[in-house]
C-alpha positions as CSV (number, residue, x, y, z in Angstrom):
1,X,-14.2,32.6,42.6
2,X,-15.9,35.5,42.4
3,X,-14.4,37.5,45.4
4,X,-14.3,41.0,45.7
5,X,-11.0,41.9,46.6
6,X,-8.5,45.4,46.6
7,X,-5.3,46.1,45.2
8,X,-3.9,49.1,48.0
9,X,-1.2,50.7,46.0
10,X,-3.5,50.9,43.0
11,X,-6.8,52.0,44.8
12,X,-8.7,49.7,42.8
13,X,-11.6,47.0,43.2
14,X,-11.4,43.9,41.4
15,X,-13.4,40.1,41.2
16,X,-11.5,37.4,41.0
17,X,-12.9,34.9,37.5
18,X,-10.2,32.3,37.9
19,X,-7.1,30.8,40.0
20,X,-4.1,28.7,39.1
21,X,-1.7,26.8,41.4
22,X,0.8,25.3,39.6
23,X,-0.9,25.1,36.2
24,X,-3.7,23.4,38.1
25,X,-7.3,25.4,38.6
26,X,-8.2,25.5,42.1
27,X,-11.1,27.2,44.0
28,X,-8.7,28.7,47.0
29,X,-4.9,29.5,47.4
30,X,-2.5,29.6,50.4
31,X,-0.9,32.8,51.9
32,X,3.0,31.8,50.6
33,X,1.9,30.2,47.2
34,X,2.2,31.4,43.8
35,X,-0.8,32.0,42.0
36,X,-2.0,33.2,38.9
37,X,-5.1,35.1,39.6
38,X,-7.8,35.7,36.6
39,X,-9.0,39.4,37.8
40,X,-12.0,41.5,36.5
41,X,-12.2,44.8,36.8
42,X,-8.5,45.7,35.8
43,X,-6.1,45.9,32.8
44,X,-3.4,43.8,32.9
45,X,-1.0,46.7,31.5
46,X,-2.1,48.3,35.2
47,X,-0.6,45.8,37.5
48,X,2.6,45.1,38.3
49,X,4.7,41.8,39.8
50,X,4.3,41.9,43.6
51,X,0.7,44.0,43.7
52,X,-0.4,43.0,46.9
53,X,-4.5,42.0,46.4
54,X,-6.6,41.9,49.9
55,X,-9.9,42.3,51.5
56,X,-11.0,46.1,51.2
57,X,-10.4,47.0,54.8
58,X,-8.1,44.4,56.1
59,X,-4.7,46.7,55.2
60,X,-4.6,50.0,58.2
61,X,-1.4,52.2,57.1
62,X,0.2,53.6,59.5
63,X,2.9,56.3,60.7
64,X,4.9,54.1,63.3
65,X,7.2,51.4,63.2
66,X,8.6,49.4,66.3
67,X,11.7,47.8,65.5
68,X,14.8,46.2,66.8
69,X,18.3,46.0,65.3
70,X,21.1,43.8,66.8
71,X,24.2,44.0,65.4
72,X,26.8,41.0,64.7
C-alpha cells in the first residue's frame, strides 16, 4: 500500500490506499489476478474496466511491431 503508480492511457498519477483479492485484503497482487484496487489521486467516474495501472516509466510506446501470421 501506498505505491505510486501510472495509469498510461489516462496520463495520470495515482497511490494505491487499499487491495482486494477475492473479497480478501492483501498487501500485494499477482500479474493475472483480479483485484480491486483502492486508488487516490483519481475519480472513479475517470477510469474505465481494463485501465492498465504500472510503474511511471516501465511502459516505452512504440512505432514497430514484429509479428508472424500462419495460416490454417
Amino acid at each position: 500500500m501506498g505505491d505510486q503508480l501510472f495509469i498510461p492511457n489516462k496520463n495520470s498519477r495515482v497511490r494505491v490506499r487499499k487491495l482486494q483479492v477475492h473479497n480478501k485484503f492483501v498487501e500485494t497482487a499477482q500479474v493475472g489476478q483480479r483485484v480491486a484496487v483502492n486508488l487516490a489521486g483519481v475519480e472513479p467516474k475517470e477510469l474505465e474496466r481494463g485501465d492498465l495501472l504500472t510503474e511511471e516509466g516501465q511502459l516505452v510506446p512504440t512505432q514497430r511491431v514484429d509479428a508472424s501470421f500462419h495460416g490454417d
